[in-house]
N, C-alpha and C positions, 0 to 999 in steps of 0.2 A: 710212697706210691699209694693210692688210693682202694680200698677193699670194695669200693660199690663206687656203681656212677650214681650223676643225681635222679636220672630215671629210675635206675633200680632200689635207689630210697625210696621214691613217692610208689612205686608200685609198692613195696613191701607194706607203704602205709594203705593203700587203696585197696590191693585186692582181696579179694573173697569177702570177709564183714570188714565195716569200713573202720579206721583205730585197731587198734593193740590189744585191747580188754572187751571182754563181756560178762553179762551175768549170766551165771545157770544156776538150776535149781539143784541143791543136795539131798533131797527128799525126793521120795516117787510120787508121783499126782497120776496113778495111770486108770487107779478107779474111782466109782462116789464115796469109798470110806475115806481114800486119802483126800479127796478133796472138802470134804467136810471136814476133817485134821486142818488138811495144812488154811483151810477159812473157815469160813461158817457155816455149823457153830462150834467146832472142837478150836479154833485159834481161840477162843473166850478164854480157854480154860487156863491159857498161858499167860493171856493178860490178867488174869486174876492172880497169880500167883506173884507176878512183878507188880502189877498192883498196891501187892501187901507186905513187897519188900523190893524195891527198885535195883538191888546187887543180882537179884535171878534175871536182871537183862543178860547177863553174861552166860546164862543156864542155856535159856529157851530163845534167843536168838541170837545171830553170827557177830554182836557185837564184841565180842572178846579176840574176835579175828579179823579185825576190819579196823581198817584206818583209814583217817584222812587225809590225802595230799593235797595242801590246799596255797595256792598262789594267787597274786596278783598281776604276773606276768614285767614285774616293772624290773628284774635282772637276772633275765636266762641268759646261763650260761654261755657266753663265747657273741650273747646276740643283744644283749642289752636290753632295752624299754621297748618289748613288741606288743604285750599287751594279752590279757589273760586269753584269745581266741587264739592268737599265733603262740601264744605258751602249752596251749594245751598238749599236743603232742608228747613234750617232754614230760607231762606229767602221769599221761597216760604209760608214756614210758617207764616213769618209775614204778609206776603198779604193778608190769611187768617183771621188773627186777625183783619187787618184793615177792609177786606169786611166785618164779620158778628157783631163788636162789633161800624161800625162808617158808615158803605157803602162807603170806598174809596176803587179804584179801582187801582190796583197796579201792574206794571211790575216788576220782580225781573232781579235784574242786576248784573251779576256776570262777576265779571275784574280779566283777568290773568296780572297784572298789582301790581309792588311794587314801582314803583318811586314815590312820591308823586306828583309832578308836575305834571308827565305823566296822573296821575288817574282824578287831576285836570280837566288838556285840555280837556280829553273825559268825564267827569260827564260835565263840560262847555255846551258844544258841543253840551248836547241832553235838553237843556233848554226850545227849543221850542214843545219838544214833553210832559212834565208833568208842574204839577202847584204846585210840590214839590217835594225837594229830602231828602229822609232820608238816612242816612249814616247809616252803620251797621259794625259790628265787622270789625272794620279796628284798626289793634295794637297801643297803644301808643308807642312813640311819635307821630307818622305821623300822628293819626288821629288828633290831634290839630290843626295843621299846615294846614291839610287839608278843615278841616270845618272851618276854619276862611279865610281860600283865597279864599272858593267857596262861603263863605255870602258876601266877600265883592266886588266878579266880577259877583254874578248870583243877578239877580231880582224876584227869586221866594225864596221860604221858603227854609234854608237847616239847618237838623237837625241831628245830629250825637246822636242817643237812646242812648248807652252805655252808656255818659256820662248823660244826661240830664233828661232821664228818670227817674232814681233812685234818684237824684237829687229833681225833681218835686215830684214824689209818697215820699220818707223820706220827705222832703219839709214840706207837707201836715201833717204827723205826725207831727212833731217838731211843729208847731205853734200848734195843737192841744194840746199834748203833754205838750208846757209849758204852755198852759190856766187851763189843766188839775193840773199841779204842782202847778202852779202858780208862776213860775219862769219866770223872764224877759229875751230872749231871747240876749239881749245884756250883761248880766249878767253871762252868760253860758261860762264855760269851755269844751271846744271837745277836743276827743282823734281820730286819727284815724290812723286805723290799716288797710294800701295800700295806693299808691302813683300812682295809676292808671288813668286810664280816668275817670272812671266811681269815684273815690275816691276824685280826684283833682278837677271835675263837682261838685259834693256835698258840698264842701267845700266851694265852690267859690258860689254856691247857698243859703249854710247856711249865709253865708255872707250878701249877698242881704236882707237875711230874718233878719239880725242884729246882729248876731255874729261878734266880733272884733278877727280881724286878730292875734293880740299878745295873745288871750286865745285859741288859736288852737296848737297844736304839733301833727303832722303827723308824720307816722312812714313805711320806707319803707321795703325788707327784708336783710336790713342791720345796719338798727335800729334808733333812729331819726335824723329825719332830721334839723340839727343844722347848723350854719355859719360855724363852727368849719371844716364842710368835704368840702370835693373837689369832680368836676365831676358833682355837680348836672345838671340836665339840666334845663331848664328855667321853667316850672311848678314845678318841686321840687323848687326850688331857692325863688318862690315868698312865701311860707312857711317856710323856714329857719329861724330859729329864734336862737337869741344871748343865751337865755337859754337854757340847756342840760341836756337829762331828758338819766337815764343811761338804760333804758330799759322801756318795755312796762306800767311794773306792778307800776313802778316811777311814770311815768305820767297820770296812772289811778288813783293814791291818789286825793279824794278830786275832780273829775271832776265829770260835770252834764251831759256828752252829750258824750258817746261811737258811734263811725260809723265805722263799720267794711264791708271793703271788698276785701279782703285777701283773707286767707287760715283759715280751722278749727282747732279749740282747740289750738286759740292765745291767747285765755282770761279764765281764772280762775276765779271758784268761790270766791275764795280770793281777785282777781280782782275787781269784782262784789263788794263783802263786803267793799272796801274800800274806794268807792264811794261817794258822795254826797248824800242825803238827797232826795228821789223821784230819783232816776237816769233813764236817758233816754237812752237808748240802742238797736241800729238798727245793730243788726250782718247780714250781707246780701251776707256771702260766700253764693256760692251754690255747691254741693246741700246742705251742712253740714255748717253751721253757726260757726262762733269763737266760739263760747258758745252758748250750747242747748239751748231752750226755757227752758227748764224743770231745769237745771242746775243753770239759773241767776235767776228763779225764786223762786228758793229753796234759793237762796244767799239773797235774797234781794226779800221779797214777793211786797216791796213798788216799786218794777222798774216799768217803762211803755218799753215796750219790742215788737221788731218786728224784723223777717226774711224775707227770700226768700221762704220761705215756706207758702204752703197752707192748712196745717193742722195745725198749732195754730194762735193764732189772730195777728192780723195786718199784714197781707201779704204787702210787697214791692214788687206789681207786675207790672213792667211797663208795661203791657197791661191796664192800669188805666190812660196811658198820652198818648202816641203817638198817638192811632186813635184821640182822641177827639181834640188834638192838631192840628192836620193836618186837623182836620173836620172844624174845627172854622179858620183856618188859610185861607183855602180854597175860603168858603164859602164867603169872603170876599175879596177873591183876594191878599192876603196877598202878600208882596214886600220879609218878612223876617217873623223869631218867634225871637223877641226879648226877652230883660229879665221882662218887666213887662208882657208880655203874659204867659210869664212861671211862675211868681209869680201867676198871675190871676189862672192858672188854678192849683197850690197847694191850691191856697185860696179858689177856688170852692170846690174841692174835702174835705178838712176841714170842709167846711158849710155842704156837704152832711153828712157826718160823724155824724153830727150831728141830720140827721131828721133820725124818727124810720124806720127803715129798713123794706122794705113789705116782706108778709110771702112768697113769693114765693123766695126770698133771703133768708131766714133763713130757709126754705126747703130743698133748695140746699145744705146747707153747715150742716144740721144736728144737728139745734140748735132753742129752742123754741124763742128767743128773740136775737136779736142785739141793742144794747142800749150803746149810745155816754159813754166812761168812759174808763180806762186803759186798757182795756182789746179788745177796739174800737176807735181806732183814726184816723183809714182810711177805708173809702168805702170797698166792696166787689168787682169782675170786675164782677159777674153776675146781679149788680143792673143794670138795664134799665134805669134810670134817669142819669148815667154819663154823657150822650150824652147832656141831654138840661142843667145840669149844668155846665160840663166844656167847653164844647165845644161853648158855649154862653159866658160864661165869656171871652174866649180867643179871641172872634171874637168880643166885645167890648175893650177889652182891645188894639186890631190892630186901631179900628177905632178912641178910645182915644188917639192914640202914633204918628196917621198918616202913617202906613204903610200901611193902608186898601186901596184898589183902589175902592173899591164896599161898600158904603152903604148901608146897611139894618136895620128894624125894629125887635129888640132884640125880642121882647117878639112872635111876628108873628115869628121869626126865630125859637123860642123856641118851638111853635107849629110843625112847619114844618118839626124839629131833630124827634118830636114824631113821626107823622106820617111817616117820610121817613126810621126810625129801626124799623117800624112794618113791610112794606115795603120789607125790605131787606132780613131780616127773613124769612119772607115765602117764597121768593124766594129761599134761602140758605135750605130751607128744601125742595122742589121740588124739586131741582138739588140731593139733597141724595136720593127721591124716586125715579127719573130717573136712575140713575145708580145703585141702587138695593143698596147701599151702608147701612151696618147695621155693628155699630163697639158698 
């Protein structure tokens, strides 16, 4: 059943100031000393200082808290190639999730721009104005091409969510997952059903985490992907494998580890049933999963089981990684999010997983207990603790790898994530009493 009609969406977007985000100022401008400060001539004084060392942009302005979400609108979510003016929304959206669930401060950037190269030079370009960029619904293939030319010519963090996100939050399950089975990760058979960004990230992630390359068989919608076809492009290609599985329901025989992100009602209960032993199953179309919750757990009451959804358990929602990602990346000065950051913060989220859940958590969601076990292998996003556990693990994980430029004191950091989401909060709820805003 539905939480809002379409009218009370388009108002939520309409009323009072028009969009999700605005800027205000952090400074007082309310006489002529401060406004001589915050311009002319006291602003010289800061340019002079970055002037004669271009890392004091992070000192004297908000660029250490500011990032970029920057699209081309050619594969949002659930809507396809709308086009960067109808993508906006979603993007401004994300800014919202980063300001109220991490306090980063976010410009949404929308490019009428499809050459990859081209989209390149101009995310390049504006380096010196953010201390990250996250990429966003940009189509595969280009977006591959794109986020690995912009990590290896920018000096700040770039991170493409689509892939990476779902990648980290499944991440998190699966190690929990096979502690819970008791299955060794390098021992595991996957299946997976789409050959996407966000399918090809996960794979390449499970991997990191210890799955071996020759127990994978990906499946695009042309069916698997073997040596045998032609055409693949070079993300399919490094999955291709010499065995030939004749359809989906072949290569669900006997496997531990189902990742679906495709289309719905790819997998069968039959499917389900033919599984391995504990099977682990992340169906993560949206809004409608390959296979219902209700449907694989009828099949196989022993699955450990998660969506894209937020009404059964274990939600795969990547508002669980990118703020805390970019919080820890930040905070740190981060040069890049490499792949032990990204492992660090599935392993954070994992450990959370595992402490009892406060009742203000299990309030919100409608449920007298939350307790580590199959039915709990990842966090909730309204737990308050994401912040000082993932976001601390990733910003030690920078300073262990050497991409950190800025040293800090973990555990004083750790304090300081508390204090600064209480912070932010209340500010995030004044700005709804200012503008009358009641949804």
């Amino acid at each position: 059943m539905a939480l809002f009609t379409r009218q009370e969406a388009l108002d939520y977007h309409s009323k009072g100031r028009k969009g999700k985000v605005e800027v205000v100022p952090v400074k007082p401008c309310e006489t002529q000393k401060h406004l001589s400060m915050a311009y002319s001539p006291g602003v010289a004084e800061a340019c002079m200082e970055i002037a004669e060392d271009k890392e004091k942009s992070y000192e004297y302005t908000g660029r250490g808290n500011l990032v970029a979400v920057v699209s081309n609108g050619t594969a949002v979510l659930g809507l396809g190639n709308i086009g960067p003016e109808a993508g906006k929304p979603v993007m401004e959206g994300k800014g919202v999730l980063f300001k109220v669930f991490a306090d980063v401060d976010v410009y949404d950037i929308n490019l009428d721009v499809t050459d990859p190269d081209e989209l390149c030079n101009i995310v390049k370009a504006l380096e010196p104005t953010f201390g990250g960029i996250n990429l966003e619904d940009i189509k595969a293939p280009e977006c591959f091409y794109i986020e690995e030319k912009l990590k290896k010519e920018m000096n700040i963090p770039v991170f493409h969510d689509d892939q990476h996100g779902t990648a980290i939050i499944s991440g998190a399950g699966l190690i929990n997952a096979a502690e819970i089975t008791g299955k060794k990760i390098a021992d595991m058979r996957l299946v997976v059903s789409g050959a996407g960004a966000a399918a090809v990230a996960c794979t390449n992630f499970y991997m990191s985490l210890g799955i071996k390359r020759e127990n994978v068989a990906m499946f695009d919608s042309r069916g698997h992907i073997n040596n045998s076809r032609e055409g693949l492009n070079e993300q399919k290609q490094m999955f291709a494998t010499d065995k030939e599985y004749k359809d989906l329901a072949d290569a669900m025989k006997g496997a531990d580890l189902f990742l679906g992100l495709s289309v719905k009602g790819m997998v069968t209960k039959d499917m389900v049933k033919s599984m391995a032993d504990s099977p682990i199953i992340f169906a993560c179309a949206n809004p409608d999963p390959e296979i219902s919750y209700t449907d694989a757990k009828e099949a196989r009451p022993d699955a450990i089981m998660g969506t894209g959804r937020s009404d059964f358990p274990n939600q795969v929602n990547n508002v669980l990684g990118f703020p805390f990602i970019f919080r820890g990346a930040l905070d740190v000065q981060a040069t890049s999010i490499n792949e032990e950051m990204k492992i660090a913060a599935a392993t954070a989220l994992a450990a959370l997983a595992k402490e009892p859940a406060p009742d203000y958590v299990c309030e919100a969601y409608g449920v007298d207990k939350l307790e580590f076990g199959i039915d709990y292998i990842i966090p909730k996003p309204l737990d308050l603790r994401l912040i000082e556990f993932e976001s601390a693990a990733v910003a030690q994980a920078a300073m262990d790898t050497g991409v950190a430029r800025k040293k800090i004191d973990i555990e004083e950091y750790k304090k300081e994530l508390r204090e600064r989401l209480a912070a932010s909060r209340i500010r995030v709820g004044e700005f709804i009493k200012t503008y009358n805003l009641d949804f």
